[in-house]
Every structure is written in C-alpha cells, then in structure tokens.
C-alpha positions in Angstrom: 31.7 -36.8 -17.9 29.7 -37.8 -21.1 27.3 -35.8 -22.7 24.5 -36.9 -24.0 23.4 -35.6 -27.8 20.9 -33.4 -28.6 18.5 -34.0 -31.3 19.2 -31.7 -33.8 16.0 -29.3 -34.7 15.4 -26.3 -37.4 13.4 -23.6 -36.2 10.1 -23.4 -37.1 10.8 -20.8 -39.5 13.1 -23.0 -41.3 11.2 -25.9 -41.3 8.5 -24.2 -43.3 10.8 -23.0 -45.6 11.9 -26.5 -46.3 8.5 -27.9 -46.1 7.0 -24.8 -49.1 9.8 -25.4 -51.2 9.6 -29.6 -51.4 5.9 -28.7 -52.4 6.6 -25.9 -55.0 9.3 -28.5 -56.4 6.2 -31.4 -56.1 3.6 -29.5 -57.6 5.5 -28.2 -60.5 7.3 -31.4 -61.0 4.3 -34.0 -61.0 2.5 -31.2 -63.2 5.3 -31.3 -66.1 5.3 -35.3 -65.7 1.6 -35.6 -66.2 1.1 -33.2 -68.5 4.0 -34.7 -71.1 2.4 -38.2 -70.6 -1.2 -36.8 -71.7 -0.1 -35.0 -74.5 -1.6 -31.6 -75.9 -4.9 -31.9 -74.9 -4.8 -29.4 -71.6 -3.8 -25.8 -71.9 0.3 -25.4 -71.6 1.6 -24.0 -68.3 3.1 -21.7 -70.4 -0.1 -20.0 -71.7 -0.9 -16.4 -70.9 2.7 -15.3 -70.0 3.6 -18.8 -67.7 0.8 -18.1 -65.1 0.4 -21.5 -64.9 3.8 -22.3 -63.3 3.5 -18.4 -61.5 0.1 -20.0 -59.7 1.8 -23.4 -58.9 4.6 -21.4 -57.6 2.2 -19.1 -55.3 0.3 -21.8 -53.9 4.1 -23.6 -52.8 6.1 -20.9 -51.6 2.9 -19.2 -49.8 2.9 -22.4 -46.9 6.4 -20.5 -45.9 3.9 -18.1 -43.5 1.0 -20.5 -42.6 1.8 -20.4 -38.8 2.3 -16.5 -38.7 -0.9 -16.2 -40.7 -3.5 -19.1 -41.3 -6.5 -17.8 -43.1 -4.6 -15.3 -45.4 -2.3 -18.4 -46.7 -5.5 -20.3 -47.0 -6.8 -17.8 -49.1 -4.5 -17.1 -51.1 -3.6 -20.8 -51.6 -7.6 -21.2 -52.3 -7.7 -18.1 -55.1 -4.3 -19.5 -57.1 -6.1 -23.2 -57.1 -10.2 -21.4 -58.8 -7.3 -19.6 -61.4 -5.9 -22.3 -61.8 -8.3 -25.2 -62.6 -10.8 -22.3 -63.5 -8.1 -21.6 -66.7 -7.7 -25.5 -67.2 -4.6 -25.9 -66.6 -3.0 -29.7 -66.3 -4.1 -31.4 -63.2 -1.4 -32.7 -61.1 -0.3 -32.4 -57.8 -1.1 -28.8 -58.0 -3.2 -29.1 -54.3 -0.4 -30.0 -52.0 0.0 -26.5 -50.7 -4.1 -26.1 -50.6 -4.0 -29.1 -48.0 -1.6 -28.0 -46.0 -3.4 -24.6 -45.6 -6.3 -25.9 -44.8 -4.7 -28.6 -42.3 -3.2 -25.2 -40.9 -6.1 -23.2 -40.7 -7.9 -25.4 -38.3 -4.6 -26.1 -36.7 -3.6 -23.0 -35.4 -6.9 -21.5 -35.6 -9.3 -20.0 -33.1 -11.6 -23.3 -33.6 -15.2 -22.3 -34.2 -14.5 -19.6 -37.1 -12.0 -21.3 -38.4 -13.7 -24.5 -39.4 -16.4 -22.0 -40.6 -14.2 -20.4 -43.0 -12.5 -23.6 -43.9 -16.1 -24.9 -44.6 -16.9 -22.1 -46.6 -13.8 -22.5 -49.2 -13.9 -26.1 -49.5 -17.7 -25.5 -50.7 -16.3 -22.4 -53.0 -13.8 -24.9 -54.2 -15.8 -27.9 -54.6 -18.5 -26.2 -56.7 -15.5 -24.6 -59.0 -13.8 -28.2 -59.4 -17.1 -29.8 -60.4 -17.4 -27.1 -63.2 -14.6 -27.2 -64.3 -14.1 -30.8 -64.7 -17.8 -31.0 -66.8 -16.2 -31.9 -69.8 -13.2 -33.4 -69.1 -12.2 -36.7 -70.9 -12.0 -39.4 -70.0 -14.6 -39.2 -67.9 -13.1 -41.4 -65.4 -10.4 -38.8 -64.6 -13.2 -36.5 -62.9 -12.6 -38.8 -60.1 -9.6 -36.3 -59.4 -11.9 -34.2 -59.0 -14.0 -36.2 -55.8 -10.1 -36.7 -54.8 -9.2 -33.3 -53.9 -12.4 -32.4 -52.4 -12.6 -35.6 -50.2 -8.6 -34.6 -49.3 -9.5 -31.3 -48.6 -12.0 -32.2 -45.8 -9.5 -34.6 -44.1 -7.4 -31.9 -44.5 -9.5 -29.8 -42.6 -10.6 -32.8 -40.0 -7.1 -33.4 -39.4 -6.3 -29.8 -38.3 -9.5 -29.9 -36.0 -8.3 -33.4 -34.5 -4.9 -31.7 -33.8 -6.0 -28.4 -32.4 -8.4 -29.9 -29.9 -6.2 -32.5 -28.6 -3.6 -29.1 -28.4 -6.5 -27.8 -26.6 -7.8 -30.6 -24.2 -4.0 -31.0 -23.0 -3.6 -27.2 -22.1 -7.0 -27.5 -20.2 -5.2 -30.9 -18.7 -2.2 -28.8 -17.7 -4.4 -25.6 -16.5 -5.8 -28.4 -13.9 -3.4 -29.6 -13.0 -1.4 -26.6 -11.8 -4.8 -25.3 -10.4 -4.7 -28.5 -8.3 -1.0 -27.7 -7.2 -2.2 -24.0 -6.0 -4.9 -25.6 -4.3 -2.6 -28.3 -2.6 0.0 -26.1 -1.5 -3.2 -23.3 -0.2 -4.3 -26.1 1.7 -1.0 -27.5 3.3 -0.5 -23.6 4.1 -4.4 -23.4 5.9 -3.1 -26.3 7.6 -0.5 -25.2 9.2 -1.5 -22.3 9.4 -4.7 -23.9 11.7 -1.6 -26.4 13.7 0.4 -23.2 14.6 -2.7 -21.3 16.3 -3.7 -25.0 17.9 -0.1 -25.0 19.3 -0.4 -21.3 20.4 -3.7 -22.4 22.0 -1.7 -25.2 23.8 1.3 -23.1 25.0 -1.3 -20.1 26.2 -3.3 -23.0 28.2 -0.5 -24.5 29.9 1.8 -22.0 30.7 -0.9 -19.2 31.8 -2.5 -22.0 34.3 1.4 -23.1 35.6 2.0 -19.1 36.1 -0.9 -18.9 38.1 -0.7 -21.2 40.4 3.6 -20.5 40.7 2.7 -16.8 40.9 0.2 -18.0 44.5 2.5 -20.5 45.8 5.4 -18.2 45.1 3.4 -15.6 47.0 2.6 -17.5 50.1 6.3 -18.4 50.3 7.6 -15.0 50.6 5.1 -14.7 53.4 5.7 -17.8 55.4 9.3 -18.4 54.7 10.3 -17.0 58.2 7.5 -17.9 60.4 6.7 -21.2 58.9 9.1 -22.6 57.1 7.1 -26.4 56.3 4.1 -24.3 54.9 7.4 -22.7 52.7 8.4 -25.8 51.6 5.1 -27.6 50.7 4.5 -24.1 48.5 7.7 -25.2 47.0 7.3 -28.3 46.2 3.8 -27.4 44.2 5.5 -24.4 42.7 8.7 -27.4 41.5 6.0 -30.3 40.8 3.2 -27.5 38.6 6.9 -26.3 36.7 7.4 -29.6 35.8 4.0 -30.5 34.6 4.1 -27.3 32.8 7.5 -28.5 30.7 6.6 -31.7 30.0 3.1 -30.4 28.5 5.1 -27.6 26.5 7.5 -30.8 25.2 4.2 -32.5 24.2 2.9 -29.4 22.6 6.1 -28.5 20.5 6.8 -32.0 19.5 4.8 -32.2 16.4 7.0 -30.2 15.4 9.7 -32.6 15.2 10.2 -35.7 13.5 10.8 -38.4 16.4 8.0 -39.5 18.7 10.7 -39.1 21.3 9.1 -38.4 24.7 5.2 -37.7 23.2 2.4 -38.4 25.8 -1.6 -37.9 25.0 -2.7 -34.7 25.1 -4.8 -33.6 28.5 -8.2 -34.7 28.8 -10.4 -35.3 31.6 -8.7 -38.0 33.0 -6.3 -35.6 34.6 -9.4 -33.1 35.9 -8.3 -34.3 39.9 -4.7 -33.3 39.1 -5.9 -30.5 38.0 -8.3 -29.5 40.7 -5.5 -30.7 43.5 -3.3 -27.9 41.7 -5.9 -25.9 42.3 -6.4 -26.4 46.2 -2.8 -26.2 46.7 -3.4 -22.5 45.1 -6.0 -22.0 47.9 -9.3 -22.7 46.2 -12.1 -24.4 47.7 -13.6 -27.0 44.7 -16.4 -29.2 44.4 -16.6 -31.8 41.4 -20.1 -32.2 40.2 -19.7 -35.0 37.6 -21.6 -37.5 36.2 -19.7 -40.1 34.1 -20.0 -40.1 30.5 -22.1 -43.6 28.9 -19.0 -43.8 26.3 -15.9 -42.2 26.0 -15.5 -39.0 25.3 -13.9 -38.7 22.0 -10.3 -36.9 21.9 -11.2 -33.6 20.4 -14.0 -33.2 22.7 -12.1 -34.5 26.0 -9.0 -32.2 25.4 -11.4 -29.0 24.9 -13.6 -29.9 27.7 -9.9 -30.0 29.2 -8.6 -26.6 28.3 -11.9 -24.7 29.4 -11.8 -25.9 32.7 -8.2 -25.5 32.9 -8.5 -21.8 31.8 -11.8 -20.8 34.0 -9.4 -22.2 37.0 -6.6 -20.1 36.0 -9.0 -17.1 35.4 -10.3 -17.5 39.3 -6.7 -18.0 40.6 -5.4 -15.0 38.7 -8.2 -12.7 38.9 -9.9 -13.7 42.6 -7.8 -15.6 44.8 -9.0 -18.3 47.2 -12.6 -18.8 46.8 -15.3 -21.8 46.6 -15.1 -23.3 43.2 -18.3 -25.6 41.8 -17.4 -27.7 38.4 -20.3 -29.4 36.8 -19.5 -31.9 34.1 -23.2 -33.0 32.5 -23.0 -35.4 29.5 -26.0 -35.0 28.2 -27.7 -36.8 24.7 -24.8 -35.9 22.0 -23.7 -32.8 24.6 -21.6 -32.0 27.2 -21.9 -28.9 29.2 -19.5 -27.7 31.5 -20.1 -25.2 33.9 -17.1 -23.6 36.5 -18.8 -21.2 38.9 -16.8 -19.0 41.6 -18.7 -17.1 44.6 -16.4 -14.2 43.8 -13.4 -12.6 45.6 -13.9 -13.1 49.7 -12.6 -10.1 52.3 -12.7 -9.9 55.9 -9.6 -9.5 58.2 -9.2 -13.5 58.4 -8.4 -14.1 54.9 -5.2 -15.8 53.8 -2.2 -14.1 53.1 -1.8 -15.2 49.6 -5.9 -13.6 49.3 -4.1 -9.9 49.7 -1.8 -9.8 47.8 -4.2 -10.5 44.8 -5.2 -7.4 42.9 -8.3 -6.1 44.0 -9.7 -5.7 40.5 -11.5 -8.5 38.3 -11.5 -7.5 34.6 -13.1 -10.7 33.3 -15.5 -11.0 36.0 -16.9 -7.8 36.3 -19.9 -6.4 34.1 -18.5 -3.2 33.3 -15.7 -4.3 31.4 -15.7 -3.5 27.8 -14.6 -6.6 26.1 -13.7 -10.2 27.6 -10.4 -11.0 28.6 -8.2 -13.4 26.1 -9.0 -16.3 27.7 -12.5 -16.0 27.4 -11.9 -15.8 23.8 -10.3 -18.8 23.7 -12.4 -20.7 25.1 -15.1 -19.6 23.0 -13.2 -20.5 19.8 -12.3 -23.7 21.0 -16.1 -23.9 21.4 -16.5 -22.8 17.9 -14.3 -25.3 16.3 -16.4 -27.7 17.6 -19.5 -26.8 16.8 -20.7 -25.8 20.5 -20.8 -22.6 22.1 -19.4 -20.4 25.5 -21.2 -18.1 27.8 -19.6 -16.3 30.3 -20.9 -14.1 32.8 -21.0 -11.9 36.0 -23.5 -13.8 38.7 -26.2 -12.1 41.1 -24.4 -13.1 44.3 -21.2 -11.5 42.7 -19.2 -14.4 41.3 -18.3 -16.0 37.9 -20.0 -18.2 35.6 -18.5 -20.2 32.4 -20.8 -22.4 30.7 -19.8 -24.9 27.5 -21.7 -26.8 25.4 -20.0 -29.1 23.5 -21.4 -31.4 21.2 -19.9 -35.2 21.0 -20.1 -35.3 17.6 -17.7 -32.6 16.9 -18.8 -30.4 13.7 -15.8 -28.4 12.9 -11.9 -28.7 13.0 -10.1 -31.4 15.5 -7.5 -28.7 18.3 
C-alpha cells in the first residue's frame, strides 16, 4: 500500500525561533554594511558599551514570543527602536523585528484595543523618527524616515486584514455548524411528528377493527347453536373488518420502508359507506346527512375528516351498543363540519343480544366523567393540527354528540 508524504512542518515555536534569528542576523548585518559604506559620520554601534548592537539584538530575538505575548514584544520592540534612533545610531534594517510586532499585534490581538495601541506607538514612533532625522544629511535620506512609518502602518493594516478574515471564517464555521444542529433538530421534530402520526393511524384502525370484531365475535357466541347462518355472516364481517384492518396497518407502517411495495392512499371520505356498512353489520342504525363538497377535499383534510368519524363510530360501538346513529357532513365556505350524534344506549327486554353484553357504563359519554376518554383527545389534536377545533358532549335526550370544524385550508401540520 503506498503512503502518501507528509509535508514536513516546525512547530510554531520553532518557526519563530527561525524567523527572530534570520532578523537579528538582518538587522545587524545590513547595519554593519551601511554603516562601512557611509563612513564615520553616525555614532559606532559600539558606542556606550555596544548598545547599539545589544538594541538590534533585542528588537531580533524578542519576535521569538510574539504569539505567546503580542503587546509586550511590541513594546519592547517599540522602546529598543526610540533608544535606538533616539542615540543616532546607523540606520539600517534595524525595523524588521518592529514590523513584525506590529503585524503581530493586530494579528493575534483582541481587535478594537489592539489597533488602538498599535495606533498609539506608531504616533510615539513617528514623532521620535521625525526628530531625530531633523538634521540628518543628506537630506534626501530622511525619506527613510517616511519609509518606516509608512511600513509600519501596512504593518499594522496587514495584521487587521489577517485577523478579520481569521475572524469572519470562525463566524462562517460557527454558522455553519449552527445550521447542522438546526438540520439534524429538525429531521429529529420530524420524525418525531411521523411517529405520533403513525401512532395516530395504528390507534384509529385497530381500535375501530377491535370494535366491531369484539360485537360480531359476541353475537357469534350467542347464535352459533341456534342460528348458525346469522354465525357465519358475523364471521365473515369479523374475517373481512380483520382484513381491512391489516391492510390499513401495511399502509400505515410502510413509510417506514423503502419500497412502495403494496402502498394504497390513505382513508378519506370516499370509503365513509364502507365504513358505515361495518358499522350496521355491528348493529347500529345510521343515517348519512351529506352534502357534497364544490371541490375536492384536499388530503389532509379528507383523511382527518376520515379518522373522526371513524373514531366517534368506534366510540358508540364500544361504549353503547346498537343505537340510531346521525352523521352530518356540511362543507361549508372554507369549513367542513362534521357532526356524529347517538340517541344513547337503548334497554327494554327486546333488545339484541350483542346490546347485553355491552358494559352498562359510558365513560365518554357521560357528564360526570372527569376527563375525556383518549379518543376524544385525538380527535381534537387532529383538529388542532389543522387549524379547526372538536367539541364533544353529553346531549339532553341522553346521547352523544361530536362536532368538527375543519378548515379547507389547513393551517397547521399535514397527519
């Protein structure tokens, strides 16, 4: 297997040890040079015990620390350049480690106060330099002067440029991974929302197909012996409403696979007299009050509309028995209300057999009741999600009454 070669890099420790001693060697160097081809005329580097050299030395070796600490090496490069020139001493290139300090102040700074303080010693310096140089001859070499103080602001410029871009491309990255919290938060929310629509869907179908199985189941073990073709028509609903059941529960879980294998449209009203001949087989008595829609209902809207009526059957099948049933479907001007009312739980010695054996009780029709039953609560929040709203209450002549509004313009989140 080849491997591929890595570019060899120094630390950054080492690199400014390289980088202060090529400018201690520079400054010193181009200083001896210029000074031997001028002659005498400039004060020796030699003079009051070699501080000359000692200060070219300083402001060198002193860019060895400019990342640990900016302002101090700026400083201190600053103070050995006023000695310096201030003494007259032989110009050269005496300012290499001043630029880099300054390009590394702004660099690695904190941006505001560091371009403050870089201001403030280029001002120091400039007003020094110019002093310095008043009587220097020829007079053209003052523009040495203009040189250095022009360098030193480009110096400073240049650290600004590279600290901001530095900055602007953490602020890009900062973004960008904000973006990727938010994306992943919001593929979570969303499945999060699928797996309680799914839950929704399982609870729908298979508490309506236990219903109606748990009737015809019940008549079955009544008849069995004494009528055996009223035995087998239970049967056959109980075999044809566990069907529908499974193939709704294959529509429901297949989003969660990949293929479209075996997918039909979810429920809407188009399937409201399958529904309501379930229904009879399970002993109610119901009466469609529809009037058709001008357009289409659209899909969100339809399967809700679906599911309400669908789970305010079940309700009266689980909790009542055979009764008279009354579903109103109104599409009104950007509404549709639906309303499923019951006439409550009959008695008398010539009710059906299926009728007794239903519990005698009615927790979600009955006005004493503390809180509604689950399905109630679902239907409202499918309500919710669409912007429309559930009521659900006890009637005068002792029945049931669920009514939904829901808009046709759906505000909220598709089921």
């Amino acid at each position: 297997m080849e491997r591929r070669a890595m570019p060899f890099r120094l630390p950054v420790l080492a690199q400014d040890v390289v980088l202060a001693l090529f400018i201690t060697v520079m400054q010193v160097q181009s200083t001896l040079m210029l000074a031997a081809a001028r002659g005498t005329e400039q004060r020796s580097l030699t003079d009051f015990g070699y501080l000359g050299f000692a200060l070219l030395v300083v402001g060198g070796l002193v860019v060895t620390v400019r990342r640990l600490w900016p302002v101090s090496v700026f400083v201190t490069a600053a103070l050995a350049s006023l000695v310096y020139y201030g003494l007259e001493f032989p110009d050269g290139y005496g300012w290499l480690g001043l630029f880099v300090a300054l390009y590394t102040l702004t660099a690695y700074g904190d941006g505001r106060r560091s371009l403050v303080i870089a201001g403030a010693g280029i001002t120091v310096l400039a007003v020094e330099w110019l002093v310095a140089a008043a009587d220097v001859e020829p007079r053209a070499a003052i523009g040495w002067v203009f040189f250095r103080i022009g360098a030193s602001v480009m110096s400073a410029a240049l650290g600004e440029s590279v600290r901001s871009r530095r900055v602007i491309a953490a602020e890009a990255q900062e973004r960008a991974e904000l973006a990727e919290r938010t994306r992943e938060e919001e593929a979570r929310a969303r499945v999060d929302a699928e797996r309680l629509r799914i839950a929704r869907e399982v609870h729908d179908t298979v508490a309506h197909a236990i219903a109606i199985i748990n009737v015809q189941s019940g008549v079955t073990a009544h008849v069995l012996d004494k009528r055996p073709e009223m035995a087998r028509e239970a049967l056959q609903a109980i075999e044809q409403t566990s069907s529908r059941a499974l193939r709704e529960m294959r529509t429901i879980l297949g989003v969660l696979r990949d293929d479209n294998n075996g997918r039909v449209p979810y429920p809407g009203l188009e399937q409201i007299d399958e529904l309501t001949d379930k229904a009879r087989d399970a002993g109610l008595d119901i009466n469609i009050e529809q009037t058709l829609p001008a357009a289409p209902l659209p899909s969100a809207v339809g399967s809700a509309a679906y599911r309400i009526l669908q789970e305010s059957i079940t309700n009266v099948i689980r909790h009542v028995g055979p009764t008279r049933v009354t579903v109103a479907l109104n599409p009104g001007i950007g509404v549709l209300e639906i309303r499923v009312t019951d006439e409550g739980r009959r008695a008398g010695p010539g009710d059906d057999l299926a009728d007794r054996r239903l519990p005698a009780q009615r927790p979600l029709s009955t006005g004493g009741s503390a809180k509604p039953g689950h399905g109630i609560l679902g239907m409202r929040e499918r309500c919710q999600l669409l912007g429309g709203e559930l009521e659900a209450q006890p009637t005068p002549s002792g029945g049931f009454e669920v009514t939904a509004r829901l808009p046709l313009v759906p505000t909220g989140s598709r089921l």
